[in-house]
C-alpha positions as CSV (number, residue, x, y, z in Angstrom):
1,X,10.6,-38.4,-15.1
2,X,13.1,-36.9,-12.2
3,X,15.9,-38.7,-11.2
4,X,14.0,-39.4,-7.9
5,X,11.3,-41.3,-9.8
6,X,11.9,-45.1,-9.4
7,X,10.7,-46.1,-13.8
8,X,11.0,-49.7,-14.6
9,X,12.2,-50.5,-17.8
10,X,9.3,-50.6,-20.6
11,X,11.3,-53.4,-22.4
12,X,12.6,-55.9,-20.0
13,X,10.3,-55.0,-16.9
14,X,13.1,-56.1,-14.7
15,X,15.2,-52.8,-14.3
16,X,15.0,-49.1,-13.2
17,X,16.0,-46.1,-15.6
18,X,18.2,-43.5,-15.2
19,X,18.0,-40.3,-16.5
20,X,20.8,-39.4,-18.4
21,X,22.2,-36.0,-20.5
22,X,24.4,-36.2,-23.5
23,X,25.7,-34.2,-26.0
24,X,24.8,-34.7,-29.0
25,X,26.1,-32.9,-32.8
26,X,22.6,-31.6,-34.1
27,X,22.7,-30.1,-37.8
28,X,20.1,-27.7,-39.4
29,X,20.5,-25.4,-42.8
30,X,23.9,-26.6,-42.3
31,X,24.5,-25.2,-38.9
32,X,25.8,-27.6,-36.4
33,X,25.7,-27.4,-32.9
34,X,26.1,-29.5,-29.7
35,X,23.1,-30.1,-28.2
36,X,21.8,-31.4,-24.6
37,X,19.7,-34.4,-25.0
38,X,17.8,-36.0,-22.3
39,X,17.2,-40.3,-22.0
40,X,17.0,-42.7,-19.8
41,X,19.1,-46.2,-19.6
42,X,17.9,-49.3,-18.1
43,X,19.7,-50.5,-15.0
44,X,19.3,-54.2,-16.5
45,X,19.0,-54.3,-19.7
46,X,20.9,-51.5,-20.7
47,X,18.6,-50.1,-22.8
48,X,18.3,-46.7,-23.9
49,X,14.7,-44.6,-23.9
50,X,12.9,-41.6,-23.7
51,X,9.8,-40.6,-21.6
52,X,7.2,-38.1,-22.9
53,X,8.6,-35.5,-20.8
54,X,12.0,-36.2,-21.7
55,X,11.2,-36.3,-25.5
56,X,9.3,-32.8,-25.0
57,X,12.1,-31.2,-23.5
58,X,14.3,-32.6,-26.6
59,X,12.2,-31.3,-28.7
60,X,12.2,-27.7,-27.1
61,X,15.8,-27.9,-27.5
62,X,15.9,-28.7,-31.1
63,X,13.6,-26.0,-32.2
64,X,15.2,-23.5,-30.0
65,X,18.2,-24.1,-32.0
66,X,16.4,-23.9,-35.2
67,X,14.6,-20.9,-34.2
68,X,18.3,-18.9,-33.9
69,X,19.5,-20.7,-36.9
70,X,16.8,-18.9,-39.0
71,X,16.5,-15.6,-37.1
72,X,13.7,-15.8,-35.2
73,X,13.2,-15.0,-31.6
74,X,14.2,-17.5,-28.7
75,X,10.9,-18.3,-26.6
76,X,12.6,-16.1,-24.0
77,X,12.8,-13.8,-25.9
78,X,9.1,-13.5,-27.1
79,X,8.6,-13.7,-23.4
80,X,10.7,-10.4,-23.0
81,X,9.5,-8.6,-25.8
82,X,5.4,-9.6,-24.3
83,X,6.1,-9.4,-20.8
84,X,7.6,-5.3,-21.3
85,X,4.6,-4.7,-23.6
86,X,2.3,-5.7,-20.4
87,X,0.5,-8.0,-22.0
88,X,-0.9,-11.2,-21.0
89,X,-0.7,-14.4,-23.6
90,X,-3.7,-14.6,-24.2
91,X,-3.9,-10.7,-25.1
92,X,-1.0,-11.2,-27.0
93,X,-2.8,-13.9,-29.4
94,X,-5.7,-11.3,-29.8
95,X,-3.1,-8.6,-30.5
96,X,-0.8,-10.3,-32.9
97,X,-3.2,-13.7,-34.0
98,X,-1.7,-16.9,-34.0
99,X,-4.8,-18.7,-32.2
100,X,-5.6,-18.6,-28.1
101,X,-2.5,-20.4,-27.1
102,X,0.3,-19.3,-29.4
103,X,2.0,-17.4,-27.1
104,X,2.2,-20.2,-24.7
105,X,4.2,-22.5,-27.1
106,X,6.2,-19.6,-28.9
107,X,7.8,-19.2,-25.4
108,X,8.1,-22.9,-24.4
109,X,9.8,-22.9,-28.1
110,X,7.2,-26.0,-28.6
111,X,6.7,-24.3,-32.1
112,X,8.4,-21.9,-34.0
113,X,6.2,-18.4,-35.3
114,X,6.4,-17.6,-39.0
115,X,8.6,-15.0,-39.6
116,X,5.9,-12.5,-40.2
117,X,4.6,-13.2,-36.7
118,X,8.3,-12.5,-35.7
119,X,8.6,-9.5,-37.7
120,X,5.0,-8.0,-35.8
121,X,6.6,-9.3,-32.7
122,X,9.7,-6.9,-33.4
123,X,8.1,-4.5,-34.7
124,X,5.6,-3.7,-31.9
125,X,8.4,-4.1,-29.7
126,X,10.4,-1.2,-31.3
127,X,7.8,1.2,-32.1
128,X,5.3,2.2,-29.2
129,X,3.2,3.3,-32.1
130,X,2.7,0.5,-34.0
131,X,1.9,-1.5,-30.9
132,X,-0.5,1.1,-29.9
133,X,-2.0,0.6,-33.4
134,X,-2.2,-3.1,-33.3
135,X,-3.6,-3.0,-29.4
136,X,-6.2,-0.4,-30.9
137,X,-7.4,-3.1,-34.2
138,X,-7.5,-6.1,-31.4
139,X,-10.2,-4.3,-29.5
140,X,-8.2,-5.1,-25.9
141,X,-8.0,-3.1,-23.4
142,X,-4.8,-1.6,-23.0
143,X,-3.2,1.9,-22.4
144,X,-1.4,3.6,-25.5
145,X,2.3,2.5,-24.5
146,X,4.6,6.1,-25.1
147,X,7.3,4.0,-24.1
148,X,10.6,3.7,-25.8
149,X,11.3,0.1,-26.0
150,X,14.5,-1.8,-27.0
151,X,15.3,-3.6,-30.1
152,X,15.7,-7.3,-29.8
């Protein structure tokens, strides 16, 4: 739901919604950190509620933060790290596993990767010749890398 999308209210059926942001305290592992949340409050009623898309995006949110809490890589930066390998999602599932649409929701941080995914991840990502290796055992085609890449 955009702002510019008239919603009336699932409860009382007599008002619009407004989206709304807040901040919010969210805690994980002990960790606390002010978090955007996404709603929507009824004109009428005053009620407050969340639409799929909003809920997905809070969701995002929450396991971005998680994912830093424990160490792992940020969507973006699984993005980063696949995009400067030159490789395609779905050739990164075949290269590091994780199923035909991991990638996709790695980066859109709808799920977190194990830390041994994260670790491959890395580790590709630092040394040219363990991605080659890996790009070799997934059967893709791919040119041998010979680039120095950064860590992340």
């Amino acid at each position: 739901m955009t702002t510019s999308e008239k919603v009336l209210c699932r409860l009382c059926g007599g008002g619009y919604l407004d989206s709304q942001i807040k901040k919010t305290t969210a805690e994980y592992k002990g960790v606390q950190k002010e978090l955007e949340v996404m709603y929507s409050v009824c004109r009428a009623c005053g009620s407050e509620q969340a639409a799929a898309n909003q809920l997905r995006t809070n969701k995002r949110v929450m396991i971005q933060f998680k994912k830093t809490v424990d160490g792992l890589l940020t969507g973006k930066e699984v993005r980063e790290i696949r995009e400067r390998l030159q490789l395609s999602q779905t050739d990164a599932a075949r290269v590091f596993g994780g199923g035909p649409v991991a990638f996709s929701k790695y980066e859109s941080d709808d799920v977190a990767q194990s830390e041994a995914m994260d670790k491959m991840i890395r580790l590709a990502g630092d040394l040219p010749s363990a991605f080659d290796y890996l790009v070799l055992r997934s059967g893709i085609n791919h040119k041998p890398s010979g680039n120095q890449r950064q860590a992340v």
